[in-house]
C-alpha positions in Angstrom: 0.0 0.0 0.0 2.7 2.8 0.5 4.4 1.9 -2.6 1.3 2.7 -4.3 1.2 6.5 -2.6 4.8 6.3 -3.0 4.3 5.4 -7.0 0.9 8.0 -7.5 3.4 10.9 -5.5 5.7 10.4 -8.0 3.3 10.4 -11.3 2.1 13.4 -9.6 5.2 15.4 -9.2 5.7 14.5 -12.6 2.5 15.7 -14.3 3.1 18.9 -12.7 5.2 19.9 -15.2 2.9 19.3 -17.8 0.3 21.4 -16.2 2.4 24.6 -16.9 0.5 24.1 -20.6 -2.9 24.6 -19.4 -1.8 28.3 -18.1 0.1 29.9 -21.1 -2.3 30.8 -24.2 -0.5 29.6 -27.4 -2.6 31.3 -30.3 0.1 31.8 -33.0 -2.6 32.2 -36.0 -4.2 35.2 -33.6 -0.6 37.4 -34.7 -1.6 37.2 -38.1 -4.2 39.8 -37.8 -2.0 42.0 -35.3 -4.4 40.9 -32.6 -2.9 39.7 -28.9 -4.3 38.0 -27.0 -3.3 38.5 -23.3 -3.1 34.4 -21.6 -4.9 34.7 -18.5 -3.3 33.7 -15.5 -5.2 31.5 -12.5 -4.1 31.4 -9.6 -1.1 28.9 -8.7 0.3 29.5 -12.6 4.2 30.5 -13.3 2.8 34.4 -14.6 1.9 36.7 -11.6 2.1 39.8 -13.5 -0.7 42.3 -12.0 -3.4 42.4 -14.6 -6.1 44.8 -14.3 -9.4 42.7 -15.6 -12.1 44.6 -17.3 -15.0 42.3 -15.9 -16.0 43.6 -12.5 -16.6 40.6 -11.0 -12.8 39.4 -11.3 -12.0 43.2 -9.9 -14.4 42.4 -6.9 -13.5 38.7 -6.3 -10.0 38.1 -6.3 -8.7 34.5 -7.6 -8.0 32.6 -4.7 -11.9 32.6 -4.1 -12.6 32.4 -7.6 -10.6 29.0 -7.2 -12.0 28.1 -4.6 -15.4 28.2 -5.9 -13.9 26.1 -8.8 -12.8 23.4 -6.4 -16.4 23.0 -4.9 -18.1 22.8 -7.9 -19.5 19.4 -9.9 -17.5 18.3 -13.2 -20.5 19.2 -15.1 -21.7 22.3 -13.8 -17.6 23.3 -14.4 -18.4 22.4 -18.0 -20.9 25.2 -18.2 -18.7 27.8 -16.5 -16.5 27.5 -18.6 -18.6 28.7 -21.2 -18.9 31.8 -19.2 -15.7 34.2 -20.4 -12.1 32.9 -21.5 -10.3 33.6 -18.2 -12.6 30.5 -16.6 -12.4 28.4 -19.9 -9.0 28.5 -19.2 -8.7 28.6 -15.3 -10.7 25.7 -15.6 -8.7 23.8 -17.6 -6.5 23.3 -15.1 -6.2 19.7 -14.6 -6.2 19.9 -10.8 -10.2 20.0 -11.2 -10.1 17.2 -13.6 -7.9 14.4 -11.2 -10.6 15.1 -8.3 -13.1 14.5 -10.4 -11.7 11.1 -11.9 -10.2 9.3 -8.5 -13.7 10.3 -7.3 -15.4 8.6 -9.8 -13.5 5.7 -10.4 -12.1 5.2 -6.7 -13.3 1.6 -7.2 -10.4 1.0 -9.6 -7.8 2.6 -6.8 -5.2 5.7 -6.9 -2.3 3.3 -8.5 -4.9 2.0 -11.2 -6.3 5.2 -12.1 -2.6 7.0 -12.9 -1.4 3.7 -15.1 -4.3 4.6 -17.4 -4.0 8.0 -17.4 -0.3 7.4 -19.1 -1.1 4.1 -21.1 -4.3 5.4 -22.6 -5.2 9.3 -22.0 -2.0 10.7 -22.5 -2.0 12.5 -18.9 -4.6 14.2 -19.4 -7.1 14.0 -16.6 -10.0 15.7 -18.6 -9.2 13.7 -21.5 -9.7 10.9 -19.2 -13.2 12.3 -17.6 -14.4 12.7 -21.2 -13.6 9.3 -22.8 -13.7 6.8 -20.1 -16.9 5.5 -19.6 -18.2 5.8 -16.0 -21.4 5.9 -14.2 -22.9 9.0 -13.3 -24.1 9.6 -9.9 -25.1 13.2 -10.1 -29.0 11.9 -11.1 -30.8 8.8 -11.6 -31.2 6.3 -14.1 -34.7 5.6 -15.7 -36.1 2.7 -18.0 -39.6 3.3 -18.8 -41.5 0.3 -20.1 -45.0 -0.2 -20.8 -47.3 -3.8 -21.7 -51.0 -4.1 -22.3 -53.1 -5.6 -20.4 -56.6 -7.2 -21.1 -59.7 -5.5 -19.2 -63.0 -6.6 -18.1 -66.0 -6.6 -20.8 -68.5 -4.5 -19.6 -70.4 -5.3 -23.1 -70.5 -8.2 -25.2 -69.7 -6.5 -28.4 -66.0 -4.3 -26.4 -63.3 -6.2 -25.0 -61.3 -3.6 -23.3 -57.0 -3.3 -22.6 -55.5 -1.1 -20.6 -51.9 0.1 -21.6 -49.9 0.1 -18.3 -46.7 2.0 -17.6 -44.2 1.5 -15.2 -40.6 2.6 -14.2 -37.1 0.6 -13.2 -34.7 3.4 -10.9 -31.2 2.9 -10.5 -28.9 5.9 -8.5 -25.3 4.4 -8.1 -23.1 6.0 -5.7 -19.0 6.1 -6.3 -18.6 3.9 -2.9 -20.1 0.8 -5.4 -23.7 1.1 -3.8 -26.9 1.0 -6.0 -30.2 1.8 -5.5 -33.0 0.2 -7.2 -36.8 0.7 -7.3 -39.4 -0.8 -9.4 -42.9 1.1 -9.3 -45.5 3.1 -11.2 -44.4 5.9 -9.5 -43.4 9.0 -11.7 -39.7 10.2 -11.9 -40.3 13.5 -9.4 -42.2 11.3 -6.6 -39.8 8.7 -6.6 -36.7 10.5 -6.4 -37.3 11.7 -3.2 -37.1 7.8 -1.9 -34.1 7.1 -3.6 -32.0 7.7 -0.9 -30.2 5.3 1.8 -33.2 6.9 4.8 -35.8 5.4 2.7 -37.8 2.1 4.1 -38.1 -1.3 2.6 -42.1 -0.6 2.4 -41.1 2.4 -0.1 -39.6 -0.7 -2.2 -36.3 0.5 -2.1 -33.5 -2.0 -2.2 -29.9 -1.8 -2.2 -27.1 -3.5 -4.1 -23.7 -3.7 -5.3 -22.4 -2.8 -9.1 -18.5 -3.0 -10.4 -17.8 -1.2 -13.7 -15.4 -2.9 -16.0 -14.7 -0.8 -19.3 -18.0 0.2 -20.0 -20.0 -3.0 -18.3 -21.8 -2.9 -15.6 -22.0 -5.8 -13.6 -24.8 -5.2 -10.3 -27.1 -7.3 -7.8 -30.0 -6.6 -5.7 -31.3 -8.8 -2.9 -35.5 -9.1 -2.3 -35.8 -10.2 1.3 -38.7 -12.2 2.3 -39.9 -15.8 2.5 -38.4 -16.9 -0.4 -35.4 -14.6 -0.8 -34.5 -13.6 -4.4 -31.4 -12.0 -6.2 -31.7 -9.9 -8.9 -28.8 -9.7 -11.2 -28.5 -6.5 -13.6 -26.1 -6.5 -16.6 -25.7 -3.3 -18.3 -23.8 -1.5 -20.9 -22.7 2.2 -21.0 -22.9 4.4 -23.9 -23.5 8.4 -24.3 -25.3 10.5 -27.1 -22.6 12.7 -27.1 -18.7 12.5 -26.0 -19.0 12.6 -21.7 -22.0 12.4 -21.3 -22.2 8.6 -20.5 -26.7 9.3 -20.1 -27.4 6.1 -21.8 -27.5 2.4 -20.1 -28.4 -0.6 -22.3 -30.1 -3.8 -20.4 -28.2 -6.5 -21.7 -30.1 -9.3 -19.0 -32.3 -9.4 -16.2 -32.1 -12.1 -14.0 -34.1 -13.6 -11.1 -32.9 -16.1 -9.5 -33.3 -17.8 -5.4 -31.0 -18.2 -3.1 -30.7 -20.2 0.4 -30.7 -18.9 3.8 -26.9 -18.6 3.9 -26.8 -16.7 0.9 -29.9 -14.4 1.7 -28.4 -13.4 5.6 -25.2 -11.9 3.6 -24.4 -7.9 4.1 -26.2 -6.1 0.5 -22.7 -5.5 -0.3 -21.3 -9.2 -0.1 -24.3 -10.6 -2.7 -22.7 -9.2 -6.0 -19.5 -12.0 -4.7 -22.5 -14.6 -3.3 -23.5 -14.7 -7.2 -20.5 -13.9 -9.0 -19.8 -17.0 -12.1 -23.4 -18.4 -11.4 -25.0 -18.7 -14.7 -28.4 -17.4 -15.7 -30.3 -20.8 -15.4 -28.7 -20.9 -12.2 -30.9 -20.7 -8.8 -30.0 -22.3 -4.7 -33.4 -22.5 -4.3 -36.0 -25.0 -5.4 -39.2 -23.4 -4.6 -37.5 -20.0 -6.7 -36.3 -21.2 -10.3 -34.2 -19.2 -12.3 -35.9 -16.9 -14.5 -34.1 -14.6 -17.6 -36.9 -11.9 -18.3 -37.1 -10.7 -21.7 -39.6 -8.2 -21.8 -39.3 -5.0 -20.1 -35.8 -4.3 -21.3 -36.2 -0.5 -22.4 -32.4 1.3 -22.1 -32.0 3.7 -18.8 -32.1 7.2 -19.5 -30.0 9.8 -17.0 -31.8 12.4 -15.6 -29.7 14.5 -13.2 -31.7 15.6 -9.9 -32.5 19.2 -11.2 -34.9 18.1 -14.0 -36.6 15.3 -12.1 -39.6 17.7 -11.8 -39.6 19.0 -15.4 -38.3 15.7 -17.5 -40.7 14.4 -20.1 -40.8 11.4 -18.3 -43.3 12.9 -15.9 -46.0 12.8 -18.4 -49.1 10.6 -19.0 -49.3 7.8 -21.2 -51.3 8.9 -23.6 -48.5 11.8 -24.2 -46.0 9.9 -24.2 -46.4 7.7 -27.6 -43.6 9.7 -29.3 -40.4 9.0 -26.9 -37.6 7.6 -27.4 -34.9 6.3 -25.6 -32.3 7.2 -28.1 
């Protein structure tokens, strides 16, 4: 263990130097016109020249706080700062913002596994490695929204009614390797405010375990009861644009039993109980192994600020035209 740190200090004494590019603006085709460009520079760069900003908020707040703020801020809501003026597009480039956001999210894989693929595959970049490496996201919740018809009651001989019935799988994954799942009718903005570790097994709210390998998702959930049963998730990753990492594909859905041993295991020991079983696979007679195929609609992200306005918060009858993408 402290030849890992000892390993990571070193990688990180080394990148350093490459982190002086992030703070000197090289524009070269910008001379051509007899325009120049002043490089901004954040605070911790080699340039502290005084600088007297036009912009009254960097007159008013000086960059140490400005920096700060950076720190504090989600990966995504930096991507929209950045968008703001060219001295935060490029104050936020600083890869220091970048390596907190990837050993947080992939802290699973460990410091001394994270730094080995930042120089085998990302070039040490850390924001090359938060946009292209595929990850969970755990700033929102994961939705699949799948519907069946159902046959109704004939009130007259000449109608045979159906009903089109609409319900919702929930996934929120958490960096620790902790999942929440949740199976109900319930639209998004009711039942994210259950998907949390507070809420009650009579709010059907069950937790599980997940690992991510490349862009797989391997996860289980344990149903308590009288005849305890493991659910068993396989997933794949994808993204409609580079990042973004909003798409899951549901490659299987397994049920399956298990026995009394099995079933008085922590939630985070059953993704090991049923690790290399295979899909026909079940420990308990009275629970046979069942590999669903219906119901099988991709997750969609929705992060927690548009839970109350997401399109998935409409009726059926409205919702004929969506598409998971």
């Amino acid at each position: 263990m402290n030849s890992d740190f000892a390993l990571a200090a070193e990688l990180e004494s080394a990148l350093r130097l490459k982190t002086l590019q992030y703070f000197v603006t090289q524009r070269p085709w910008l001379d051509l016109y007899g325009k120049h460009v002043r490089p901004v520079a954040p605070f911790g760069s080699a340039s502290r020249r005084s600088y007297v900003d036009p912009a009254l908020i960097h007159r008013c707040l000086p960059d140490e706080l400005l920096f700060e703020v950076f720190v504090r801020m989600a990966p995504y809501d930096l991507g929209r700062a950045s968008c703001v003026c060219r001295k935060w597009r490029y104050t936020i480039r600083n890869p220091m913002f970048w390596r907190i956001a990837c050993l947080k999210a992939w802290q699973l894989s460990g410091v001394l596994e994270n730094y080995k693929l930042l120089q085998s595959k990302y070039e040490g970049s850390w924001r090359k490695m938060w946009l292209l490496r595929p990850r969970v996201r755990t700033d929102g919740l994961y939705v699949s929204r799948n519907t069946y018809v159902r046959a109704g009651v004939a009130e007259w001989k000449i109608t045979n009614p159906v009903h089109i019935v609409c319900y919702f799988r929930y996934m929120r994954f958490f960096p620790s390797g902790r999942f929440l799942y949740k199976n109900s009718s319930q639209k998004i903005k009711d039942a994210a405010k259950f998907m949390n570790f507070r809420a009650s097994k009579a709010d059907c709210v069950f937790g599980g375990h997940y690992t991510l390998s490349e862009d797989k998702v391997e996860a289980a959930v344990l149903y308590p009861g009288m005849r305890p049963t493991v659910l068993r998730i396989r997933l794949r990753l994808r993204g409609t644009t580079v990042g973004a990492n909003n798409r899951m594909d549901l490659l299987s859905l397994v049920t399956s039993g298990v026995n009394d041993n099995e079933a008085s295991s922590p939630e985070e020991d059953i993704l090991g109980v049923v690790e290399g079983w295979q899909d026909n696979e079940s420990h308990n007679p009275d629970v046979p192994a069942v590999s669903h195929k219906r119901g099988l609609t991709p997750f969609v992200f929705v992060p927690f600020e548009e839970v109350e306005t997401s399109v998935l918060n409409l009726p059926v009858e409205k919702m004929d035209y969506y598409v998971p993408g």
